[in-house]
C-alpha positions in Angstrom: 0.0 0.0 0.0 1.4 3.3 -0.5 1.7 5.9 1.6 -0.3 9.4 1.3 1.8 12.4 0.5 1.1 14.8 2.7 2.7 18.7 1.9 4.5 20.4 4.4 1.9 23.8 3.7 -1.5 23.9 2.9 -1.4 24.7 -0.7 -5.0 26.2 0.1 -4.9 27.9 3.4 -1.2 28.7 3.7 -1.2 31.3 1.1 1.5 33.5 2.2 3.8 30.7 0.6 3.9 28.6 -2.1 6.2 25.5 -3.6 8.3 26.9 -6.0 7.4 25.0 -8.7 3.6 25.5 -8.6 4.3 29.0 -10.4 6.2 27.3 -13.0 3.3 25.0 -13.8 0.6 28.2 -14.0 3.4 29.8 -16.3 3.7 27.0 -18.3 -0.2 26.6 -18.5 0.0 30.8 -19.3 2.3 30.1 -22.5 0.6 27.2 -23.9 -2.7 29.3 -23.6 -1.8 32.9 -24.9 0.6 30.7 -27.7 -2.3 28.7 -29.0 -4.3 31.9 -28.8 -1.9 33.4 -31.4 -1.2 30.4 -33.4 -4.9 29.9 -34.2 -5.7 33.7 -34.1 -8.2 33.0 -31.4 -8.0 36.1 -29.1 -11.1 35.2 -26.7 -8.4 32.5 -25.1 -6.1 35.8 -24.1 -9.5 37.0 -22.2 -10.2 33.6 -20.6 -6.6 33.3 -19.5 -6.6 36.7 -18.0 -10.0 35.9 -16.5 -8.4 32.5 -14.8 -5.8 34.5 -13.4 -8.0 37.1 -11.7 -10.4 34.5 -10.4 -7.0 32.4 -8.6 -6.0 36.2 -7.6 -9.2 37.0 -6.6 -11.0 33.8 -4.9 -7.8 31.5 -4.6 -6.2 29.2 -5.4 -8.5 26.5 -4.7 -10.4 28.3 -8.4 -7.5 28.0 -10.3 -7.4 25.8 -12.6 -3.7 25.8 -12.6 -2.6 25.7 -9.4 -5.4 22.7 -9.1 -3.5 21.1 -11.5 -0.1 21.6 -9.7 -1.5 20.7 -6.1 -4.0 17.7 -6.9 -2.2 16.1 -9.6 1.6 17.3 -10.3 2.8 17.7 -6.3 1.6 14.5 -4.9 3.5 12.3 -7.4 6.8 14.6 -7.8 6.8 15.9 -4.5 6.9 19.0 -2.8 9.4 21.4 -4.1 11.3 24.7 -2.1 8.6 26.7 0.0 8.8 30.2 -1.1 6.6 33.5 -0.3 3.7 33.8 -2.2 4.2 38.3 -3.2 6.7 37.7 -6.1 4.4 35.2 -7.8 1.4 37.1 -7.3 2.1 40.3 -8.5 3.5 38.7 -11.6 0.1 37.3 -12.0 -1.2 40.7 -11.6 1.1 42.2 -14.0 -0.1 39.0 -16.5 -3.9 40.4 -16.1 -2.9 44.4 -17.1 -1.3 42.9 -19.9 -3.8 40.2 -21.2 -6.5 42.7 -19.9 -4.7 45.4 -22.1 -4.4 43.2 -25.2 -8.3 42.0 -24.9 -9.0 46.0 -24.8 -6.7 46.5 -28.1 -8.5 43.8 -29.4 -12.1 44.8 -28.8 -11.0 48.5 -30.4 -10.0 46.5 -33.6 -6.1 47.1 -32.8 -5.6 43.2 -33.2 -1.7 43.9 -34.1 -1.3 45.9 -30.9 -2.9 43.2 -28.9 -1.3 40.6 -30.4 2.0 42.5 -29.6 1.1 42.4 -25.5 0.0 38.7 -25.9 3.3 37.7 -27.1 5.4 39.3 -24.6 3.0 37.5 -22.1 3.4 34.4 -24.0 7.3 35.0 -24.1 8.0 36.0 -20.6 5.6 32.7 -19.5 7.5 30.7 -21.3 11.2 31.8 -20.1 10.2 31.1 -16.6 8.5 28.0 -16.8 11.4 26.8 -18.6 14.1 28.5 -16.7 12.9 29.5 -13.3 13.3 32.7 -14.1 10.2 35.0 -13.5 11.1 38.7 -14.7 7.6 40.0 -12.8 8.4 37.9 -9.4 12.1 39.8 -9.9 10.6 43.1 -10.5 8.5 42.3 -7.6 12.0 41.2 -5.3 13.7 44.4 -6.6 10.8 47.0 -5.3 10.2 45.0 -2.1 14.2 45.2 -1.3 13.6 49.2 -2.3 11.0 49.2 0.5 12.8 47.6 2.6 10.2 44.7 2.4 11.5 41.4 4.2 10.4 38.3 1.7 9.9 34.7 3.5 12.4 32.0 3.0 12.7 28.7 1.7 11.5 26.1 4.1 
């Protein structure tokens, strides 16, 4: 028989952290999206990706569909990766909506190159970090909170 995993955080309730990797996967998820989006010229999935990210920002992460995919399906057969604070991630996510909102904006005023413009720097920046690690909005994020003098919670 084998044993239940069991994370060392809530992925639900302790939502000033998060494992490290669940970003990656909602990044990953982002890319895919907004890059089908463009592929098939299909804006209405740059809406409905910017409307999944406000509803996890907004509600949590228990509705999105992302991070449900990470927590219920991903984390308990890979394990739980580095616990990390929850800010950076976030407010990349909000910086995602501004620009997917943005785009769906440029899109509904006809401007379809313009939004297709902010799409694919969404698209682009998704993809870097869910393949690198490297998320440019959790660093912009890291880079104004050290400004502030902001302390950010460590790796558990």
């Amino acid at each position: 028989m084998r044993k239940r995993y069991s994370p060392s955080v809530d992925p639900f309730h302790d939502t000033e952290v998060i494992d490290q990797r669940a970003p990656r996967t909602n990044q990953a998820v982002v890319a895919l999206v907004t890059g089908a989006a463009y592929l098939f010229d299909f804006w209405p999935l740059v809406t409905l990706m910017g409307l999944q990210l406000v509803i996890g920002l907004t509600f949590g992460r228990k509705y999105c569909l992302p991070c449900l995919l990470y927590f219920k399906v991903i984390q308990p057969r890979f394990g739980e990766g580095r616990i990390e604070d929850s800010r950076p991630p976030r407010f990349a996510n909000i910086v995602g909506v501004a620009f997917m909102g943005s785009a769906t904006a440029l899109f509904l005023a006809g401007a379809a190159t313009a939004g297709w413009a902010l799409t694919l720097i969404v698209t682009a920046l998704a993809g870097f970090a869910a393949a690198s690690g490297i998320c440019v909005g959790c660093e912009m994020y890291v880079l104004f909170a050290r400004l502030r003098g902001v302390k950010l919670a460590t790796g558990r």
